[in-house]
C-alpha positions as CSV (number, residue, x, y, z in Angstrom):
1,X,3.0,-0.4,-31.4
2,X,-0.6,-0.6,-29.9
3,X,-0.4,-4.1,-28.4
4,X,-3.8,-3.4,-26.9
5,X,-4.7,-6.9,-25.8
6,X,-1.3,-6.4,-22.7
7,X,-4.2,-4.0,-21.2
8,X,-6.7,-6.7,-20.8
9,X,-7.2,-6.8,-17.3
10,X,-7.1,-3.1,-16.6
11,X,-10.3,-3.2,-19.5
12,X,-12.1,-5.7,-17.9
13,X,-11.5,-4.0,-14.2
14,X,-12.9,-1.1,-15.6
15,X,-15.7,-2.7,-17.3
16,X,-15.9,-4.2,-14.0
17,X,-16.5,-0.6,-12.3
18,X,-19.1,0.2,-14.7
19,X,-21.4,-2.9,-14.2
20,X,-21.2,-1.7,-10.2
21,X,-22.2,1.3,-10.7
22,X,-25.2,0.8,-13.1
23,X,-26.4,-2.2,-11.4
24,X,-27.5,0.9,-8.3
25,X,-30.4,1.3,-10.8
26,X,-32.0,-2.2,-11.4
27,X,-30.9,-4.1,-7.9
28,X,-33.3,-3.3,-4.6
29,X,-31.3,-1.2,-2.0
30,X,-31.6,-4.2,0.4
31,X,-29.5,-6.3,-2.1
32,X,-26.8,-4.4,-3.5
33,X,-24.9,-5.3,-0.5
34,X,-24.1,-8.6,-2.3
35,X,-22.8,-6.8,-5.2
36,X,-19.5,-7.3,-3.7
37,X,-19.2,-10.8,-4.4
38,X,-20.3,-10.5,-7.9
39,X,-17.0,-7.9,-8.0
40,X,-15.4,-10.5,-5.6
41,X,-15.5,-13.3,-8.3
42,X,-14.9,-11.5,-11.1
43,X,-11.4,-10.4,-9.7
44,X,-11.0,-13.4,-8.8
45,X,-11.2,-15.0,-12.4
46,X,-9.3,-12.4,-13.5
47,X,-6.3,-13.3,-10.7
48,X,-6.4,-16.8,-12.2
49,X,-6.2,-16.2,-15.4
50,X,-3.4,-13.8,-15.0
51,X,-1.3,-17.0,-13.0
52,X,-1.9,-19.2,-16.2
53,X,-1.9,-16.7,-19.0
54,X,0.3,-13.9,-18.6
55,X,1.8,-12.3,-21.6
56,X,4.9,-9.6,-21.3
57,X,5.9,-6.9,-23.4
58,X,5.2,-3.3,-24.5
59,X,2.4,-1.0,-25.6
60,X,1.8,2.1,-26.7
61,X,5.3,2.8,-27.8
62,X,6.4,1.7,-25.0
63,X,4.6,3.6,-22.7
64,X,3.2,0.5,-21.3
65,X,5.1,-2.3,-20.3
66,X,3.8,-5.7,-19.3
67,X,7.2,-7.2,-17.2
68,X,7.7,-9.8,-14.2
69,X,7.3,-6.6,-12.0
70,X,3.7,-5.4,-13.6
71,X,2.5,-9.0,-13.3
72,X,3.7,-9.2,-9.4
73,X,2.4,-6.0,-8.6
74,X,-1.0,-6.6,-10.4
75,X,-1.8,-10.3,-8.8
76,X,-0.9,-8.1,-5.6
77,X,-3.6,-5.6,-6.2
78,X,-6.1,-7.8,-7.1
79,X,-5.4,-10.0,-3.9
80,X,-5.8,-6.7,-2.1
81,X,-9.0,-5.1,-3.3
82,X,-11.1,-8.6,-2.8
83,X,-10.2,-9.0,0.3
84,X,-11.2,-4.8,1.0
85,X,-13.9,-6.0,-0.5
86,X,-14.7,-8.5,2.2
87,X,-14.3,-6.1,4.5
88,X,-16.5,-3.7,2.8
89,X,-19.5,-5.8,2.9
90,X,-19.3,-6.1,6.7
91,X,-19.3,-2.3,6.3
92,X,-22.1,-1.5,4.7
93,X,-24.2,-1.0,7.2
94,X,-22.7,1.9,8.3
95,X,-22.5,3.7,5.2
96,X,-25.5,5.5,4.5
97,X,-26.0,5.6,0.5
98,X,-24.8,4.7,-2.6
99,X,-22.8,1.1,-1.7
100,X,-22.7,0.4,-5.0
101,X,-21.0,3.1,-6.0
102,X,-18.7,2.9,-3.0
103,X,-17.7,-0.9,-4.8
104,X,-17.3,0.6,-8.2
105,X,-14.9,3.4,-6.5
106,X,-13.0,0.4,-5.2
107,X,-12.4,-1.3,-8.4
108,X,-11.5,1.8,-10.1
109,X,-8.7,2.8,-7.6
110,X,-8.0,-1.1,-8.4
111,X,-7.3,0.0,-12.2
112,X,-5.1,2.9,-11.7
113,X,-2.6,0.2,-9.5
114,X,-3.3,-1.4,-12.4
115,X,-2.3,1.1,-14.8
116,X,0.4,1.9,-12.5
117,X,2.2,-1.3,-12.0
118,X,2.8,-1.0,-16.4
119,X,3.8,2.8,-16.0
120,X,7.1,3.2,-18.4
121,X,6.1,6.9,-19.5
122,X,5.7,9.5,-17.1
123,X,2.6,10.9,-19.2
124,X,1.2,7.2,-18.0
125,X,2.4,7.6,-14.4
126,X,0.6,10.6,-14.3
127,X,-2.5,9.4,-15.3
128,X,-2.4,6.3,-13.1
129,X,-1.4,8.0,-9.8
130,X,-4.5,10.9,-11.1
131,X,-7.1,8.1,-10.9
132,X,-6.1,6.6,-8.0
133,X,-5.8,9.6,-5.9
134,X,-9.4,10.9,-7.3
135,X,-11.2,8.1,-6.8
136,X,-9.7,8.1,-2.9
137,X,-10.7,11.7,-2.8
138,X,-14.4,10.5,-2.7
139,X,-13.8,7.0,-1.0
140,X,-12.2,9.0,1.8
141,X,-15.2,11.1,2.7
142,X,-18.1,9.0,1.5
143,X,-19.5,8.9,4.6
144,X,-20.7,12.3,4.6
145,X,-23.0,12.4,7.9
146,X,-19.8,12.5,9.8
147,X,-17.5,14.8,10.0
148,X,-14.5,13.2,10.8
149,X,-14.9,11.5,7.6
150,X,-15.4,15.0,5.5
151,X,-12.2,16.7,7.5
152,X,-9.9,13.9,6.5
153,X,-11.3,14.0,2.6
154,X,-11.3,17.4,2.3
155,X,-7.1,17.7,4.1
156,X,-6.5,14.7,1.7
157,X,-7.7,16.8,-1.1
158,X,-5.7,19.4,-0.8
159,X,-2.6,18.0,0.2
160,X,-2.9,16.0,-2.7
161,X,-3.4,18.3,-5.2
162,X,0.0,20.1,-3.9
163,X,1.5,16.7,-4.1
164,X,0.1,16.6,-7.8
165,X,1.0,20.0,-8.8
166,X,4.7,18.7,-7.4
167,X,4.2,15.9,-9.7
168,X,3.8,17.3,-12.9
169,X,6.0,20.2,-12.7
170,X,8.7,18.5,-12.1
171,X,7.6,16.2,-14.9
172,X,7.8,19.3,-17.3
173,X,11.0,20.6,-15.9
174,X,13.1,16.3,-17.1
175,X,10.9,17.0,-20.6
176,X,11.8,20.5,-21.2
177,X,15.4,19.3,-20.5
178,X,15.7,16.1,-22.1
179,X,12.9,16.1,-24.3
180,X,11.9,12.8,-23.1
181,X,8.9,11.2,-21.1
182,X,9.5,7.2,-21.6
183,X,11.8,5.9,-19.0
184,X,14.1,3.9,-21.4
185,X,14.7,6.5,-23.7
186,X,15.1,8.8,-20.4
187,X,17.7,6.0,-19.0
188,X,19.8,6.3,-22.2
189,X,20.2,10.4,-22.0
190,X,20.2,10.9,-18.0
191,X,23.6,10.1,-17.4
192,X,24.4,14.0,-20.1
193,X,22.2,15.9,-17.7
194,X,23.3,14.8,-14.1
195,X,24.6,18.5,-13.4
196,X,21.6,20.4,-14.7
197,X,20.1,22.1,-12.3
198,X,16.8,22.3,-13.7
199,X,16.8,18.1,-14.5
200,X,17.8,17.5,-11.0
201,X,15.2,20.2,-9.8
202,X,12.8,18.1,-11.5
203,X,13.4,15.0,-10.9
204,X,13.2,15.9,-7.2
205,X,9.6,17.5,-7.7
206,X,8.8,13.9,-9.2
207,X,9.8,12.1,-6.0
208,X,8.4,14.8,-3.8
209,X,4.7,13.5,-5.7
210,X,6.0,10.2,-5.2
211,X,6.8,10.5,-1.6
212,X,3.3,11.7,-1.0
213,X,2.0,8.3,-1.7
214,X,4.1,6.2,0.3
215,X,3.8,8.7,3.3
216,X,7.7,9.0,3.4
217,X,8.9,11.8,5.8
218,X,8.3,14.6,4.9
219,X,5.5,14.0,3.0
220,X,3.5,12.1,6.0
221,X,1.4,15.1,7.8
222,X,-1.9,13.9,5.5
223,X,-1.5,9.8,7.3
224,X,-3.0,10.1,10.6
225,X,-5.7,12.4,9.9
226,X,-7.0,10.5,6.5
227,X,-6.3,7.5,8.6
228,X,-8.3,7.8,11.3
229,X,-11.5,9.7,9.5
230,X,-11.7,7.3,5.9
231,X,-14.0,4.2,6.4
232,X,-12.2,1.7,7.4
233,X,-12.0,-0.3,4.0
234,X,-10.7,2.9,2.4
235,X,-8.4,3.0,5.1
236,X,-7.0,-0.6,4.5
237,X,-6.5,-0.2,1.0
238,X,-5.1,3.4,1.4
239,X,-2.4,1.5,3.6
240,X,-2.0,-1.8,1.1
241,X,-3.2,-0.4,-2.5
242,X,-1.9,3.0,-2.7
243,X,1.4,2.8,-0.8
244,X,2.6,-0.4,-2.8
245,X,1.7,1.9,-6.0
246,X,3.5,4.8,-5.2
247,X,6.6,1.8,-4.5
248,X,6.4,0.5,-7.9
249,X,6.4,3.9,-9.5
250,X,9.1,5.0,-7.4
251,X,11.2,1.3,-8.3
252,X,10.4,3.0,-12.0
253,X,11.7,6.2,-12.3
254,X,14.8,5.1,-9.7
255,X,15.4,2.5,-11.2
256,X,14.5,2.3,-15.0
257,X,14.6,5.7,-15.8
258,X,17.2,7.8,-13.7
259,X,19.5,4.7,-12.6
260,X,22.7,7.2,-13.5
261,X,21.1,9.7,-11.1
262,X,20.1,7.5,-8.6
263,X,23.3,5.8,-8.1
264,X,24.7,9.2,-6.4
265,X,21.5,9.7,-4.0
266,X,22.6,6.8,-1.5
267,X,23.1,9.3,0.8
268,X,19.8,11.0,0.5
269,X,17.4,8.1,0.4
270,X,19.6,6.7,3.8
271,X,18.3,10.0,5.4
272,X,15.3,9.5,4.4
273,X,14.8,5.9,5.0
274,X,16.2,6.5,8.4
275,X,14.0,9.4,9.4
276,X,10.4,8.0,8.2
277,X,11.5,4.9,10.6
278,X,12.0,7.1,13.5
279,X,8.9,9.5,13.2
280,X,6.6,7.0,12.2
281,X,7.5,4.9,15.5
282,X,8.1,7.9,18.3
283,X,4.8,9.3,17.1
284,X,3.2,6.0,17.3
285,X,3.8,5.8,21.3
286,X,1.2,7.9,23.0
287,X,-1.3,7.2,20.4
288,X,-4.7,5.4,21.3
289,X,-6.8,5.7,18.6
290,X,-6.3,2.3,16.3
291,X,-6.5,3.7,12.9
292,X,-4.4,6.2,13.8
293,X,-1.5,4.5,15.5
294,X,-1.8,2.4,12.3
295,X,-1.6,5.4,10.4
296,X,2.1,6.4,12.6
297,X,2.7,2.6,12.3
298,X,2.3,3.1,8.2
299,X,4.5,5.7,7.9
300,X,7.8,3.6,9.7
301,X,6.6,1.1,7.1
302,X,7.1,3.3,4.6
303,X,10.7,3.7,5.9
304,X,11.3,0.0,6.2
305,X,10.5,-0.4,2.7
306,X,12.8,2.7,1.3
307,X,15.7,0.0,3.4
308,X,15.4,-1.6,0.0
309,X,15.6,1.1,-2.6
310,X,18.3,2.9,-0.5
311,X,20.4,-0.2,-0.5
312,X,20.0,0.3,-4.5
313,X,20.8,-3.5,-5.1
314,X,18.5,-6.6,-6.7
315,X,18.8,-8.0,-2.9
316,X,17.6,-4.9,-1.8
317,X,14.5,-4.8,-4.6
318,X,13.3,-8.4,-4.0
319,X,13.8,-7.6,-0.5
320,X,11.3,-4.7,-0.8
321,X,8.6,-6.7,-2.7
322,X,8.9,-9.9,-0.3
323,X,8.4,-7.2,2.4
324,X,5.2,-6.0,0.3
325,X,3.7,-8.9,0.0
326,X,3.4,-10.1,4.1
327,X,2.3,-6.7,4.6
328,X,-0.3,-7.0,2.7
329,X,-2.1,-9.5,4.5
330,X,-0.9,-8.2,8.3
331,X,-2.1,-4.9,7.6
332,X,-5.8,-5.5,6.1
333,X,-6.2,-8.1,9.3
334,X,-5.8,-5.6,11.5
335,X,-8.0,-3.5,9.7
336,X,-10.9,-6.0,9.4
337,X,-10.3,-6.6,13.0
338,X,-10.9,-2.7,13.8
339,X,-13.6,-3.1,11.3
340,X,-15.7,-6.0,13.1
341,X,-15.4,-4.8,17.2
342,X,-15.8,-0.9,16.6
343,X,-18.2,-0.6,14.2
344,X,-20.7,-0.4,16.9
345,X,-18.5,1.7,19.4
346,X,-18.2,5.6,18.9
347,X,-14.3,5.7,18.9
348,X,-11.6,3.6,17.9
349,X,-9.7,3.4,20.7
350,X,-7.8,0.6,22.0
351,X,-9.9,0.2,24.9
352,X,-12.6,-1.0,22.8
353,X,-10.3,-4.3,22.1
354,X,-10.9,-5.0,26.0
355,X,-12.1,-8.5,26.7
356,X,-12.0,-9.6,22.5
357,X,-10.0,-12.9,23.5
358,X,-13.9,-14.1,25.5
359,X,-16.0,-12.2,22.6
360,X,-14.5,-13.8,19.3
361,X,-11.1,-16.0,20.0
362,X,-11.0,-15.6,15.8
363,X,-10.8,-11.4,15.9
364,X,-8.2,-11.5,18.8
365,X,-5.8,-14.3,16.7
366,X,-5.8,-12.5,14.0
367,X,-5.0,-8.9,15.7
368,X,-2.6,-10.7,17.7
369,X,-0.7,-12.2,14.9
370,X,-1.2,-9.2,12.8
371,X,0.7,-7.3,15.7
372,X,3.3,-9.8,16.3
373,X,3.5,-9.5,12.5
374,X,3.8,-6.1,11.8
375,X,6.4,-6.3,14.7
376,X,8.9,-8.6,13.8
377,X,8.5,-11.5,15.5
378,X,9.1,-14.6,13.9
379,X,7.7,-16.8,12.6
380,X,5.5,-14.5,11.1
381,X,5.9,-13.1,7.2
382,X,7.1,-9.4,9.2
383,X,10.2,-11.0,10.8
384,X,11.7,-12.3,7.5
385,X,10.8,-9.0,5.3
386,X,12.7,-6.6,8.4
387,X,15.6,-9.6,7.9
388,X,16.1,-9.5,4.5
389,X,15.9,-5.4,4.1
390,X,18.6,-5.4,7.1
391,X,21.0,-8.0,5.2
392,X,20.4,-5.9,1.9
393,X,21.4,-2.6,3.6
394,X,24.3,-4.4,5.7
395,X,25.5,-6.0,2.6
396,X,26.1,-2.4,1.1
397,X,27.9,-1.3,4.4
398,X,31.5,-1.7,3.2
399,X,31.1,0.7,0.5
400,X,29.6,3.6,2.6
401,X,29.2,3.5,5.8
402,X,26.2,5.6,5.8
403,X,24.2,1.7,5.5
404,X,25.5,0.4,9.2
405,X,23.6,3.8,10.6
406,X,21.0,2.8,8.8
407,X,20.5,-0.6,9.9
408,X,20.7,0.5,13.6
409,X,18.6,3.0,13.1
410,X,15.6,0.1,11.5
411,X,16.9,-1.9,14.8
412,X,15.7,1.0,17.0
413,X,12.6,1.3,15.6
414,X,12.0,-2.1,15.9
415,X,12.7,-2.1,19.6
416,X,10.2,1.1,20.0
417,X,7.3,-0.4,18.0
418,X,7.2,-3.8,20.4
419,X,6.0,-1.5,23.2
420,X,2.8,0.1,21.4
421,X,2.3,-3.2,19.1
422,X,2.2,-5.3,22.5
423,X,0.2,-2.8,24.1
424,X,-2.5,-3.8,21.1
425,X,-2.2,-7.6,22.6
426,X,-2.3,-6.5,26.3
427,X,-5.1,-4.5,25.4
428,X,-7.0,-7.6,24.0
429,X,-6.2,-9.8,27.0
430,X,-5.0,-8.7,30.0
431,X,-8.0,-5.5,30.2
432,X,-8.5,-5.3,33.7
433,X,-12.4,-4.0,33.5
434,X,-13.9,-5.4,29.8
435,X,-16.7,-2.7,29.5
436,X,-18.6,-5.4,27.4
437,X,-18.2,-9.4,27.1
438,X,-21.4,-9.9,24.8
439,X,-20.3,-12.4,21.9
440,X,-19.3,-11.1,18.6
441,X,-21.6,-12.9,15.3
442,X,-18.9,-12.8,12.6
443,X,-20.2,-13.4,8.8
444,X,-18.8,-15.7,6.9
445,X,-16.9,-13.3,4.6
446,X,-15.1,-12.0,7.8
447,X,-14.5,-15.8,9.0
448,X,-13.7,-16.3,5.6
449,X,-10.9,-13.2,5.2
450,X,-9.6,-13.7,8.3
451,X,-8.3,-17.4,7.9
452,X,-7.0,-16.2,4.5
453,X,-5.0,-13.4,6.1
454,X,-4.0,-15.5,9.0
455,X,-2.9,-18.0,6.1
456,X,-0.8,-15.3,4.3
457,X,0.9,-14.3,7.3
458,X,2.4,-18.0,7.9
459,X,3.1,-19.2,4.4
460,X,4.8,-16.0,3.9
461,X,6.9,-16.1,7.1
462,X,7.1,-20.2,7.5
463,X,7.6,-20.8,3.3
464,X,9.7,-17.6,2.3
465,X,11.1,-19.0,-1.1
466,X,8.2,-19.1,-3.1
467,X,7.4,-15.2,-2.6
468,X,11.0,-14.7,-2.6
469,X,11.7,-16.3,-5.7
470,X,9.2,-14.1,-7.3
471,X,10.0,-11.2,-5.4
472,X,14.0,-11.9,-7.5
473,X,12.1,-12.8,-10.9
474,X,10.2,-9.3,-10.7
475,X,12.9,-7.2,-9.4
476,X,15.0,-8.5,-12.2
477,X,12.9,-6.4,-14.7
478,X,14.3,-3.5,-13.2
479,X,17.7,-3.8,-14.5
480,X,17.0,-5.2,-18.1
């Protein structure tokens, strides 16, 4: 019943967290830069030894469960916080005090994915989206000598605790109705309770806490602000970590624990696929702060990837993971990119990527191709994630006819993101006045994450059946 030893690497993570923070007190302040790569290697070892050893099954009554999809989801958040860890270390210098602690925050938003990706009890699901969400609470504004950064913690705050007090209402409302919180027991009952009011009102205050984290519409207004004020690594893995948590929980309760409910909300999740997609692109158009068309750019994301739950099919789920996967390594390029050329700029703004093509040929390949990426141009990992979402939604077409609206409507916003995506690349090369042509030093962590970023992006795109193939085994765990 305890099966302790399936929560392995969400001890060590945490032990992990620990170390970080108590090394602040025996490590010179001009060294604990480098604590990083201690945190660095150590997930690393941990990622291998999850590809040759890992176990399945359940613990905690079941509460925990240890499937294909946990381990997919795990290896990706562990890929996802070392390289925001790279990227943290070229931040440092701009982050006043306490670096240490700002690692340890890191790894401990790390173990609530962690915990997340195993959720089968909505007591756990709580807990794990709680310790993310905290831990971004201070991540968000922990550079407190500007206050950008304090604004976007301080709306993030709130609108997440609204999100949260969503959340576990509407957890009460399915227990004081069914009198259950694990999602297979939930799965067996769900299909007596489809026309109670108060279980359906429920279950919809579960998604509305859900939607918070994957910035679906209308549950988006905290993005740009939180976007453009976080440090940048907090941003990145805001964007990668936390959104790819709040889709595996969301796969959960759709999927394992409601799938009786959730087969009569096609309709619904098609508006709401199809509305994040427009919003998040229209509103990306005039923008010309970086992290903040990013932020716009996240939210039509978010609406790409609910494609694949709406088309509530396996093709549709693997689709959605395959899709999760390039975007993990398009979006934290971009980010390291931003990361690198403004850090000694005032602004963001896209006029600071003027001339970058002269100043480091590296930084303006890999914003290009994170661009063309995040686009859908092939033959980056982008273009085959928007194809196989499209096919699963299409492929669900002669059964309501809601999915062909759908699909055009992913079409359009693929059309109206080339025009602020490109204006990224024209920005990079075709500046008319660079205000500054200096050379850029790049470290070799940066070097290092961009080629391994740049490497994603093609194997995913070029190579698509490995990812794919694991994308199918993992999305298989929802239906067992």
């Amino acid at each position: 019943m305890m099966n302790a030893s399936l929560m392995s690497l969400e001890i060590w993570v945490i032990v992990l967290g620990v170390v970080l923070m108590l090394a602040d007190f025996f490590i010179a302040p001009e060294r604990r830069r480098f604590l990083a790569y201690l945190a660095i290697a150590t997930l690393g070892t941990l990622l291998i030894t999850n590809l040759s050893a890992a176990a399945t099954g359940t613990a905690f009554s079941g509460a925990f469960v240890e499937d294909t999809l946990a381990i997919f989801f795990k290896r990706f958040f562990l890929i996802a916080a070392m390289l925001v860890l790279f990227m943290s270390v070229e931040f440092s210098d701009r982050i006043a005090g306490g670096i240490s602690e700002y690692y340890s925050l890191i790894v401990f938003a790390l173990s609530g994915m962690l915990f997340a990706a195993s959720a089968n009890d909505f007591a756990m699901l709580f807990v794990s989206v709680e310790l993310i969400t905290i831990t971004f609470y201070v991540l968000t504004s922990f550079q407190r000598s500007r206050l950008v950064s304090l604004e976007a913690g301080v709306k993030y705050l709130i609108l997440g605790a609204l999100s949260s007090a969503f959340l576990v209402f509407g957890i009460a409302l399915v227990w004081g109705t069914t009198g259950k919180l694990n999602f297979t027991e939930l799965a067996a009952v769900a299909a007596q309770f489809e026309t109670n009011k108060i279980f359906l009102l429920g279950v919809l205050f579960v998604l509305v806490g859900i939607g918070f984290k994957i910035a679906a519409v209308p549950f988006q207004i905290w993005v740009p602000d939180v976007y453009q004020g976080a440090p940048t690594p907090t941003t990145a893995f805001l964007a990668v970590g936390s959104k790819a948590a709040g889709f595996v929980l969301l796969l959960r309760v759709l999927f394992t624990a409601l799938p009786s409910v959730t087969a009569h909300w096609a309709d619904l999740l098609i508006i709401i696929s199809g509305i994040t997609i427009l919003y998040g692109n229209l509103c990306a158009l005039p923008q010309r702060n970086l992290k903040r068309l990013l932020g716009y750019s996240s939210i039509s994301h978010a609406g790409y990837l609910l494609l694949g739950v709406a088309a509530l099919s396996l093709t549709g789920q693997a689709a959605l993971l395959y899709y999760l996967a390039g975007y993990l390594f398009t979006v934290v390029a971009a980010f390291l990119v931003i990361c690198v050329v403004m850090r000694h700029l005032d602004s963001e703004d896209i006029s600071g990527l003027a001339g970058l093509h002269q100043r480091s040929p590296l930084l303006a390949g890999t914003m290009t191709l994170a661009m063309v990426s995040l686009a859908g141009i092939p033959p980056m990992a982008g273009f085959f994630g928007k194809f196989l979402l499209l096919k699963a939604v299409i492929q669900q077409g002669a059964r309501n006819h809601g999915y062909y609206c759908l699909a055009f409507t992913a079409l359009v916003g693929v059309v109206i993101s080339l025009y602020y995506y490109f204006g990224v690349i024209r920005a990079i090369y075709w500046s008319k006045h660079p205000p500054d042509l200096s050379p850029i030093p790049l470290s070799g962590s940066v070097k290092f994450a961009a080629c391994v970023c740049i490497a994603g992006m093609f194997w995913i795109g070029l190579f698509p059946s490995v990812v794919l193939n694991l994308a199918t085994e993992a999305a298989r765990a929802l239906t067992l």
